[in-house]
N, C-alpha and C positions, 0 to 999 in steps of 0.2 A: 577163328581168331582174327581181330582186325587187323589191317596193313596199318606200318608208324609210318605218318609224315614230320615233316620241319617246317619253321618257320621259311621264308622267305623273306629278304631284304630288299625293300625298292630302291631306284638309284634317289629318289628323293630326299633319301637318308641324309644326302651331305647337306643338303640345302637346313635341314631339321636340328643339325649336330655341326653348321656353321653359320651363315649370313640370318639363320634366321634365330638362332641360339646368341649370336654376340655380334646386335648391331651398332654395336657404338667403333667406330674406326680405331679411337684411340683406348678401349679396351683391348681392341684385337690384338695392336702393338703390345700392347702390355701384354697380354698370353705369351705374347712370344719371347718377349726380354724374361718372363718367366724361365720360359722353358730351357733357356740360356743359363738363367742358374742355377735352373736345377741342374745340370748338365756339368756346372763345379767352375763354372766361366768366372773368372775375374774381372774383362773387358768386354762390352759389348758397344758396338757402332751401328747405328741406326742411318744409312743415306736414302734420301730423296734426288731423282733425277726426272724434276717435271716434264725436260723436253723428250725422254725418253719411256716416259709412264711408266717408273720404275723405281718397287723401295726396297732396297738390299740392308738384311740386318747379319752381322757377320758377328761370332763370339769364340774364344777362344778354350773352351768348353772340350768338355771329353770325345766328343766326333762319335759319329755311328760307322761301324760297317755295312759294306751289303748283305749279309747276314741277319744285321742288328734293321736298317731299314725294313727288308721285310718281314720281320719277327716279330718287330715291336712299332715302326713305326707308323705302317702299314695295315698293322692288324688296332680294326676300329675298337676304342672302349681300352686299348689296352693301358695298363700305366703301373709302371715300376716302380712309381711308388704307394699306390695299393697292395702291391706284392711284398713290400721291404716286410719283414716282423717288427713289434711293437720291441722287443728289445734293440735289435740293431738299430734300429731307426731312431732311437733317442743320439748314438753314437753317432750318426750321420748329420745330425744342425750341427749347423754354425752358421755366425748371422753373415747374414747375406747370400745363403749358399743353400738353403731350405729347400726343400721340397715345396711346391708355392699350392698343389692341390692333386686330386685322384681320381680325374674322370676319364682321362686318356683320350679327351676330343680338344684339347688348348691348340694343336696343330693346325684343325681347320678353323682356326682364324683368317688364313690363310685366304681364303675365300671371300672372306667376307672384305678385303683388303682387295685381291685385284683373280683376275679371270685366269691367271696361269701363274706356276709357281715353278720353280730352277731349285732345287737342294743339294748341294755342294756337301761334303761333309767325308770327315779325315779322323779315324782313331790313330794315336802315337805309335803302333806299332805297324800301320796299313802305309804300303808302299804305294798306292793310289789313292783319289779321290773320288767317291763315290756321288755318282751323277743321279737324281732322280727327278722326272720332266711328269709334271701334272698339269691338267687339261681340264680346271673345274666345269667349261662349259658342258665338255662330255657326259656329266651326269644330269644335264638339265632338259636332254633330249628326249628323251621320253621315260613317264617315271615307273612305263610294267618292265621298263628294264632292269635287271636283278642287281644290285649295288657290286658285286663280285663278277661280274662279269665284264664289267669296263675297266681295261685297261690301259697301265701308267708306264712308260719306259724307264728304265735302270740300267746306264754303261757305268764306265771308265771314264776319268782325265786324270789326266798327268800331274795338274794343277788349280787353285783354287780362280775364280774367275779377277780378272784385275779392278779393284774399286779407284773411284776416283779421290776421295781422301780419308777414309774408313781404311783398316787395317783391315789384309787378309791374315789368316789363321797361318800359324810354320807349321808346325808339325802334329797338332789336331786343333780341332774347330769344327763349324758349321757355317756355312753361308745360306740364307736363302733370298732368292731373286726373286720378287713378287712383280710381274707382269700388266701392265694394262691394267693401271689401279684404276678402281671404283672410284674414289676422292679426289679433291682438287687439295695438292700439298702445296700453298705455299708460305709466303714465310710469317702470315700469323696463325695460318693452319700451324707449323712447328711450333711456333712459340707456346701457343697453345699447350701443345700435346708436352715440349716439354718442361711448362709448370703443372701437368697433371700426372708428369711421370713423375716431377720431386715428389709430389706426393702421396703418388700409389708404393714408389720404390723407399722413400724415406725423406719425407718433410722435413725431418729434423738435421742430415744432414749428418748424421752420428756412425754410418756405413760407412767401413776402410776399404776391405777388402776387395770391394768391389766396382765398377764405375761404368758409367751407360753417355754416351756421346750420340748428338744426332747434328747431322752436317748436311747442308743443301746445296745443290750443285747446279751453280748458277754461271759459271765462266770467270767469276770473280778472282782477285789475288788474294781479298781479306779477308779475315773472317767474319761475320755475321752478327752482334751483341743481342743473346738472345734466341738466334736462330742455329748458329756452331758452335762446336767444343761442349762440353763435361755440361753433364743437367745436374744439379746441387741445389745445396738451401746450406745456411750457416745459422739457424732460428734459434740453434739451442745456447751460443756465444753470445749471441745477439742479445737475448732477453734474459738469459741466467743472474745478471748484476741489475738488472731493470726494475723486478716485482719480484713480488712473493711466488716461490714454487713449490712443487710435494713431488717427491719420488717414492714410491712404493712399490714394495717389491711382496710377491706372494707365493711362498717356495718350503717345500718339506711342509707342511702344515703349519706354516708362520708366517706371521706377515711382519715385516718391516719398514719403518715409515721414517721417511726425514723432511724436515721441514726447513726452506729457509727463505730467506728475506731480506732483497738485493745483494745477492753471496753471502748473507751473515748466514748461518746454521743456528737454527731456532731451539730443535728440540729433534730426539730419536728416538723411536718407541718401539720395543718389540711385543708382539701379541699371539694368543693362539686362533688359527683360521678358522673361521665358522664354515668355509665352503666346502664339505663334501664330495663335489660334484667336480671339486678345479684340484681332485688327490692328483698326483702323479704331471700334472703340469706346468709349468710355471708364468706368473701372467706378472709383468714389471711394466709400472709407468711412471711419465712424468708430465705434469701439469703447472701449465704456468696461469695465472692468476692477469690480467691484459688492464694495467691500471691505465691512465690518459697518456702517462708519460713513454709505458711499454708501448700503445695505439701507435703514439706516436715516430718512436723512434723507427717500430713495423713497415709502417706506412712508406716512411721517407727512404729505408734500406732495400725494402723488398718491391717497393714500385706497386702495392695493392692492398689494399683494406684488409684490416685478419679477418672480418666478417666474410669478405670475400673471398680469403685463401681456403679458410674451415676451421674446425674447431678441434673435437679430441676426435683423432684417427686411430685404428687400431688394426692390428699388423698381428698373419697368424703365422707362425712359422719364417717371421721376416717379409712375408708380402702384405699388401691392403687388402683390406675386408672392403671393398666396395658397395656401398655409399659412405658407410659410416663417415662423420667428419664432415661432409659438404655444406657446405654453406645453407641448404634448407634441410638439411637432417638434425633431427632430432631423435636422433636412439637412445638417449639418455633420459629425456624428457626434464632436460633440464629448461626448455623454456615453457611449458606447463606449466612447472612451479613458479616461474617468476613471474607470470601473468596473476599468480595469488599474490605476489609481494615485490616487487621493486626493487624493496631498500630491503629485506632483507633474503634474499634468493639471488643463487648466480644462473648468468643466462649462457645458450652458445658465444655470444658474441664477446663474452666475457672471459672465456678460458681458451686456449690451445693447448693441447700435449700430445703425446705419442703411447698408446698400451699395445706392445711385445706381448704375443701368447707364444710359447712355446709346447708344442704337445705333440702326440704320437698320432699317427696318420688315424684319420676318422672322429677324435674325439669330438672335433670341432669339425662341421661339413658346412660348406655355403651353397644357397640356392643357387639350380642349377644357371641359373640368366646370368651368374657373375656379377650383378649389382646389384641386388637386394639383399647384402648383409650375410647373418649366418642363418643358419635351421634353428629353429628355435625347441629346444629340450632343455632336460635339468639340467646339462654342463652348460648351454650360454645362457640361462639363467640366473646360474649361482655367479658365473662371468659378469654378465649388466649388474649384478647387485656389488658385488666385490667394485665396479670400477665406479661403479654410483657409491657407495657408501662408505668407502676406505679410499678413494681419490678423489673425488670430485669435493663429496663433501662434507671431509674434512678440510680440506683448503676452505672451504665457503666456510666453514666456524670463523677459523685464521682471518679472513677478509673479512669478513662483515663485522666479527668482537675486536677487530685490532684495527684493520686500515681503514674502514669506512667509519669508524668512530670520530676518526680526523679529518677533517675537511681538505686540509693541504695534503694529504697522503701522497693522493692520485698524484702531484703534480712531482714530486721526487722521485727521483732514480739513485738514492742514497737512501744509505739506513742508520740518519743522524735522527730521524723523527723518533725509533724506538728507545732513542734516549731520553724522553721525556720523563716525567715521574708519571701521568697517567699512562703512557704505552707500555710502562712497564707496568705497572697493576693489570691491564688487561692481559698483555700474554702472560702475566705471573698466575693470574685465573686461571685459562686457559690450561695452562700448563700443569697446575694443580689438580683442574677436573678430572683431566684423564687419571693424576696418581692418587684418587679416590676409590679407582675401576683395580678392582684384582687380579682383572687379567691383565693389566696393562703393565709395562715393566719398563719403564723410565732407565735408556737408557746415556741418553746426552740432553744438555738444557745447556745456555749461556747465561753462563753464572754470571758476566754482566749483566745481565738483563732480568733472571731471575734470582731475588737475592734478597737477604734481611736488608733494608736499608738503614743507613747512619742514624737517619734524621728521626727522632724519636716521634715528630711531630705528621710524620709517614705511614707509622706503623700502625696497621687496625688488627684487633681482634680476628677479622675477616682472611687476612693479608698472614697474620702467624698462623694460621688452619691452615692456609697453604702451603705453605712453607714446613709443614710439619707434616701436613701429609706427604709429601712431596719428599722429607727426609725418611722416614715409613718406606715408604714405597722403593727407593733407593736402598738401605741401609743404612744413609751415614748420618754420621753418631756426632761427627762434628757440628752439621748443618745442624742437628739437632740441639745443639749442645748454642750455638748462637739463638736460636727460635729463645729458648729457655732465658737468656740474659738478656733479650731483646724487652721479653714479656718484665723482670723485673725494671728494665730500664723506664718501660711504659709508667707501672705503678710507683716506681720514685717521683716521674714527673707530672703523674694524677696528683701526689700528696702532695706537691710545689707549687701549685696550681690551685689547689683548692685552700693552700696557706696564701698567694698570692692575693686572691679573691678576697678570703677575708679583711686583709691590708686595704684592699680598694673599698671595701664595704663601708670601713672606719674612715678613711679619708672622705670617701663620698660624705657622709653624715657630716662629717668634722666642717667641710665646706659646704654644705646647705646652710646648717648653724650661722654658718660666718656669711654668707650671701643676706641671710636675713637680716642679720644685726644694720650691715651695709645697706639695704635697701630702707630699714627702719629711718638711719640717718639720713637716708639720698632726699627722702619724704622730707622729713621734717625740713633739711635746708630748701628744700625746692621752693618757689613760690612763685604766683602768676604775678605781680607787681605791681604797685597803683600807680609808681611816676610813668609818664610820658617823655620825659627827659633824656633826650636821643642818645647822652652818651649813658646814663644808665642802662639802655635797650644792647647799649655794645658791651656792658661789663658781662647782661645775660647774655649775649652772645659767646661772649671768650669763656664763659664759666661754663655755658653746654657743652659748646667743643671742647673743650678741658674735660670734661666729665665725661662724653665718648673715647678719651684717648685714656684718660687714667683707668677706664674700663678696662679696655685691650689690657694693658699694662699689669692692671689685677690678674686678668686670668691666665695672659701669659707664665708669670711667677709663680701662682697657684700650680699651674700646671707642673712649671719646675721644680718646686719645693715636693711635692707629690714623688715625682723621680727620683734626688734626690734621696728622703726618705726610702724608696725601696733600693738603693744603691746603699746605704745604711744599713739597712737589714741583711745585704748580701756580704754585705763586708765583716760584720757581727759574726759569721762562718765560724770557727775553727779549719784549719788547714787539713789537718790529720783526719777532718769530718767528711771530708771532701774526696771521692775514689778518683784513680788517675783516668778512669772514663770520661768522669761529668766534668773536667778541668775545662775542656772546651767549653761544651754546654754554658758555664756558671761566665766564662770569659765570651759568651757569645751575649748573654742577657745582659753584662754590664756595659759592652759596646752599643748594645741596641739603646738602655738605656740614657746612653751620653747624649747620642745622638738626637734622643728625645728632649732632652735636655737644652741641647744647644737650639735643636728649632724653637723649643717655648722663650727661651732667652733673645733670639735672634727677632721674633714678632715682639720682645717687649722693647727691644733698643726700634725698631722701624717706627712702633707707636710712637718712642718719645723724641726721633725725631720727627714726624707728623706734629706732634703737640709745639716742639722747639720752632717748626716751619712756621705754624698758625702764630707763634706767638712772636716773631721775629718779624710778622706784616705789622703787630703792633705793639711794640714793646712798652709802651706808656697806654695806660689805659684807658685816657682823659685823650687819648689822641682828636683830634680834629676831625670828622667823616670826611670834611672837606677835602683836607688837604691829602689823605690816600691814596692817591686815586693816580692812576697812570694813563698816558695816550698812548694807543697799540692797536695791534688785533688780537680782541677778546679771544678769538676762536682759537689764535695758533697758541695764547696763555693754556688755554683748558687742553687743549694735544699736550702740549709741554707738562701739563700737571698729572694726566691721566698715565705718561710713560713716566715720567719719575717718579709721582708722589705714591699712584695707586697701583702699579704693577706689582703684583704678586705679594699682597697684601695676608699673609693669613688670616684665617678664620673670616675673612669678608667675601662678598661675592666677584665674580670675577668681572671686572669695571671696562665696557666697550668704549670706544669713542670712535664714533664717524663724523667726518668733516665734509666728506665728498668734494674737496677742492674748493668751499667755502671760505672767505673771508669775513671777520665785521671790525670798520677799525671804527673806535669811541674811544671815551672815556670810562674808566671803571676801576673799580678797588679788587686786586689781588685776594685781600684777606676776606674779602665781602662773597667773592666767588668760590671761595675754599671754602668757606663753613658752608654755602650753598647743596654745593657738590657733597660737601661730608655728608650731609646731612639727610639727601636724597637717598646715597648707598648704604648709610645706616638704618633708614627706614627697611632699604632691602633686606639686609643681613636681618632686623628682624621679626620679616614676614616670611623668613628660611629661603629667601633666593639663592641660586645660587650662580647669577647672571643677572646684571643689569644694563640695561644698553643706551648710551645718547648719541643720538640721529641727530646731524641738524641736516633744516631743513631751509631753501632762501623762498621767502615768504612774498616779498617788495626789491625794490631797487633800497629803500629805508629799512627795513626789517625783516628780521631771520626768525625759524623755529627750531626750542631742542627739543624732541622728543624724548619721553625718561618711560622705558616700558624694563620691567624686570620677571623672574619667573617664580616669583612668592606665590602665595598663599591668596594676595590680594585682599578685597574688604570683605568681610562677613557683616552685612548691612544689620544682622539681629544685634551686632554688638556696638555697632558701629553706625554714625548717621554723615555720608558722601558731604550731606553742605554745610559742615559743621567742621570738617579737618583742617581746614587753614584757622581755627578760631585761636586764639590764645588760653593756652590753659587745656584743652579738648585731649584728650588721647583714647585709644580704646584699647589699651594695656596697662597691667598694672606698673609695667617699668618704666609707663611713656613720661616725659616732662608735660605735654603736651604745648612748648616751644619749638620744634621744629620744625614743623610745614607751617607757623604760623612765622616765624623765623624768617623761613624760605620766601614768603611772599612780602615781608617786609623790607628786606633785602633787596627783590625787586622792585617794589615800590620806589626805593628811593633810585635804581636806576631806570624809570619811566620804564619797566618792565610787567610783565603776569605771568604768573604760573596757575593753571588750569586740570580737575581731576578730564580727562577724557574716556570716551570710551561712556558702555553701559553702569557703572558705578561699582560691578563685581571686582575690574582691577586695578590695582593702583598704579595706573599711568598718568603720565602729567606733558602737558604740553606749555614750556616756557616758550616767550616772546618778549626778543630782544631791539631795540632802536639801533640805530648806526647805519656807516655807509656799507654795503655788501659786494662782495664782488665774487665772482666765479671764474673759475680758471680751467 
């Protein structure tokens, strides 16, 4: 029969299962404020004392005895909370107070931190303080030496060691003294460590219970901003009223989801959990959505970019899962997908939140390095999918169908935008979709925001599906019961609508009829002229213009009498026909129609005083050309005519005038310059401009130019021949007189002027050219 041996342990073990197991310094820290709560600590103090190479973390935690030291402290691998049972151990969370992991080597961190360690430590019923003195260099001596054979000393003190502004423990605690640190602590080495402790211990800022201080002992009186006192974060006050958020919670085999959007509360849905794998655990997040205006407010609160701070961290038992969250992690893989789409995928840089796992010791295990995340099996499996697919992105539906549809979104930190009528059709969608789903169970929505709307002119087909599914889904009978009189309300104002139509049909017809007759006459009285007889050239002058303004005038009226007529037919009603719903309705369509009314009325009285203007330059028709005629500056006449005569002219184009500080003082006729001008912008109006513009331009010390450029239609040369439009008689429409541009150049003629087409012959620009003294200012 063979002899049994044992393993043998080398002293190299510590180096294996400390400095070389957890080298990140402020990892190490963090093991140890761990271990502090697990130990049921409330406060914990973290001092640096760089002139003395020395970090003492003191907590107020349950203490060891000498008993408990070498039973449990002592003995490597060991960890009590590997030993707890999966029943008790549920009874033993609370946040802040977890058990943080179960490998029973978080202690020698300790090492990797500085070359000897002082362990102070006090349970409430131990009348002394238990002293234990480690010597990490000891095991680095030679490594066939056996790990258990190098030893540590264990007395007595009376009391805990005196710190310089760190509390020591009353009547239990722990201290330890870390000796001849390895690291240079100063004060942005702290600051450092403590914005990576807010968010290994809690980024959000949402832990009562508990509180972690680090203090550097420098001789100072004051405190330090950023390097003493409480390590904190306030992120979740900060941006809760800012953007859109989602809190989901994943518990008993259901998951619960609430949405909202800047404080408003969106929608609350309960559903059955598809994760198998997350039975018996509970996994709660919350995710904020980082619009420009959240970035922003971030940014300037917290002293650092959120791209910088991190993204969705995740917390097992109330500690960090390390990396998850950092600023180049990607365990989500949510910027994968947004390298497919931009505009429609969220990225890390785009989200922050916090995901609480709550679970019994082992379900969830993390690599042993401490920073690489969790072991990867069916529970964090179904875990990344749960927080990818019922966190993340659902919010990304929320953002991309509702705030990125709006350009301005980003830039509020208020939730007036989702009073719009379209943000309300989109989260009314939205919101609908899910109560298409059977499993889903609708159980809050903002009946502000999701809602039959008044406005009849609102409601689609599309819009009462939702609303109806959405009553389904719910129960109620009410909601439903509005769906129902909405839809009738639709089909009254289809059949109103398509009587309306008919009325326009008959009117349309009735006035083409009458445009004919009138254009039959306009023919016949027109004529090109055989006198030469300059005051007859002025009767056809006043008789065009006459005939442009009596135009206006016609279609103005036309237009009103049309109105009119259907204010007639609504009045025809019976009262009793009439339900006390559509009372608004029927008194909204006879306002709208007044109002239509008074504008068509209001362009016929502008035309006839236009027409009374022109006809008040010559009230005798036999007038003199001679004697018309005023000294001035032409140019500041045509500014003067352009703000009075033409501003806001209906149905014409809209009438520029630049002078650019031009003067021209001559001789010239008022009335000569009016039918000028009418006569240019009427050319516009009917080549469908809807802009005309005169430039002048100074030409000589003697003479100026207008330029007359508009944004018609221009010449169509198949219809039309460019050296033929100033002729008399010429037009290339059927409405034209062809008096106008022949008009126009006669006019100047007789004030030693020209008017000219410029340009390639495609538009109808014109460059006049005027005599007089010129002057520029």
């Amino acid at each position: 029969m063979g002899k049994k041996e044992s393993f043998r342990v080398s002293s190299h073990l510590k180096d294996i299962i400390g400095r070389e197991l957890v080298t990140n310094e402020f990892v190490a820290i963090f093991e140890l404020v761990k271990n502090s709560f697990d130990a049921g600590a409330s406060k914990v103090d973290i001092e640096f004392d760089p002139q003395k190479d020395t970090i003492s973390i003191s907590d107020d935690g349950h203490g060891m005895s000498e008993k408990d030291i070498i039973e449990k402290w002592l003995f490597v691998a060991y960890s009590e909370k590997a030993q707890t049972s999966s029943v008790s151990y549920r009874d033993k969370i609370k946040s802040g107070g977890q058990f943080a992991g179960s490998k029973g080597i978080g202690r020698f961190a300790c090492d990797t931190l500085g070359t000897r360690l002082d362990l102070y430590t006090k349970t409430e019923t131990s009348t002394v303080v238990s002293h234990l003195n480690v010597d990490w260099t000891q095991f680095e001596t030679d490594s066939l030496e056996e790990f258990h054979q190098i030893k540590v000393d264990i007395s007595s003190k009376s009391s805990f060691p005196t710190l310089v502004y760190a509390d020591e423990p009353v009547s239990n605690g722990t201290v330890l003294v870390i000796k001849n640190t390895r690291h240079v602590w100063d004060r942005e080495a702290i600051s450092k460590l403590r914005r990576d402790l807010a968010k290994l211990i809690d980024p959000f800022g949402t832990t009562k219970n508990v509180s972690v201080s680090t203090w550097l002992v420098d001789g100072g009186k004051y405190l330090i901003d950023n390097v003493d006192g409480l390590v904190g974060n306030a992120i979740a006050d900060l941006l809760k009223d800012k953007t859109s958020r989602i809190h989901v919670c994943i518990d008993d085999e259901e998951i619960t989801t609430n949405l909202y959007d800047r404080g408003r509360k969106i929608y609350e849905i309960k559903e059955p959990s598809p994760y198998v794998d997350l039975k018996g655990a509970k996994v709660e997040g919350q995710i904020y959505y980082l619009n420009r205006s959240a970035k922003h407010t971030f940014t300037n609160r917290m002293g650092v970019r959120p791209v910088e701070f991190g993204s969705v961290f995740l917390f097992l038992n109330g500690f960090r899962v390390f990396p998850i969250g950092e600023e180049f992690d990607d365990s989500f893989g949510l910027n994968r997908r947004k390298q497919q789409g931009q505009a429609r995928y969220l990225g890390t840089r785009d989200v922050l939140g916090r995901v609480d796992i709550t679970a019994r010791a082992k379900m969830f295990r993390e690599v042993s390095s401490r920073d690489a995340g969790l072991i990867e099996d069916a529970h964090s499996r179904d875990l990344f999918d749960a927080i990818t697919k019922h966190m993340i992105l659902r919010l990304e539906r929320y953002v991309v169908g509702v705030n990125w549809k709006d350009k301005a979104d980003g830039n509020r930190d208020t939730s007036e935008g989702l009073e719009t009528d379209r943000a309300r059709e989109r989260i009314q969608a939205l919101v609908g979709s899910m109560a298409k789903s059977k499993d889903i169970r609708i159980i809050y929505y903002d009946e502000d925001i999701v809602r039959v709307s008044e406005n009849p002119d609102q409601l689609t087909d599309d819009s009462l599906k939702v609303m109806a599914d959405l009553a389904a889904n719910r129960g109620d009978s009410e909601l439903l019961k509005q769906v129902e009189q909405a839809r009738r309300r639709i089909e009254e104002l289809k059949q109103s609508r398509e009587e309306a139509q008919k009325e326009a049909r008959r009117a349309l017809e009735e006035r083409l009829r009458t445009d004919a007759r009138i254009e039959r006459l306009e023919q016949r009285a027109a004529f090109l002229g055989s006198s030469l007889d300059i005051d007859i050239d002025r009767v056809q002058l006043l008789m065009h213009q006459a005939t442009i303004h009596v135009g206006h005038i016609r279609s103005a009226l036309a237009n009103a009498a049309h109105e009119i007529r259907l204010l007639q037919l609504s009045a025809e009603i019976e009262s009793d026909e009439i339900l006390p719903d559509d009372f608004d309705d029927v008194l909204a369509s006879i306002r709208q129609s007044a109002r239509r009314i008074s504008s068509s009325l209001a362009g016929a009285s502008l035309s006839g005083d236009r027409l009374k203007s022109v006809l008040s330059f010559a009230p005798n028709i036999r007038v003199d050309l001679d004697t018309d005629v005023v000294q001035g500056d032409l140019v500041k006449f045509l500014k003067e005519y352009f703000e009075v005569r033409l501003s806001g002219v209906p149905d014409m184009p809209e009438a520029i005038f630049s002078a650019n500080g031009t003067s021209l003082i001559r001789e010239f006729s008022p009335v000569d310059i009016s039918v000028l001008i009418d006569n240019l912008i009427d050319n516009a109006r009917k080549a469908r401009a809807t802009k005309v513009e005169f430039l002048v331009k100074p030409k000589s010390p003697n003479s100026l130019t207008i330029v007359v450029t508009d944004d018609g239609a221009g010449i169509d040369d198949r219809k039309v021949d460019p050296s033929m439009i100033f002729e008399r008689g010429y037009t290339g429409s059927r409405q034209g007189t062809g008096l106008g541009l022949y008009n126009a150049r006669r006019l100047l003629e007789i004030m030693e002027g020209t008017i000219e087409l410029v340009g390639d012959g495609s538009r109808a620009d014109f460059e006049i050219t005027l005599k007089g003294e010129v002057h520029e200012s």
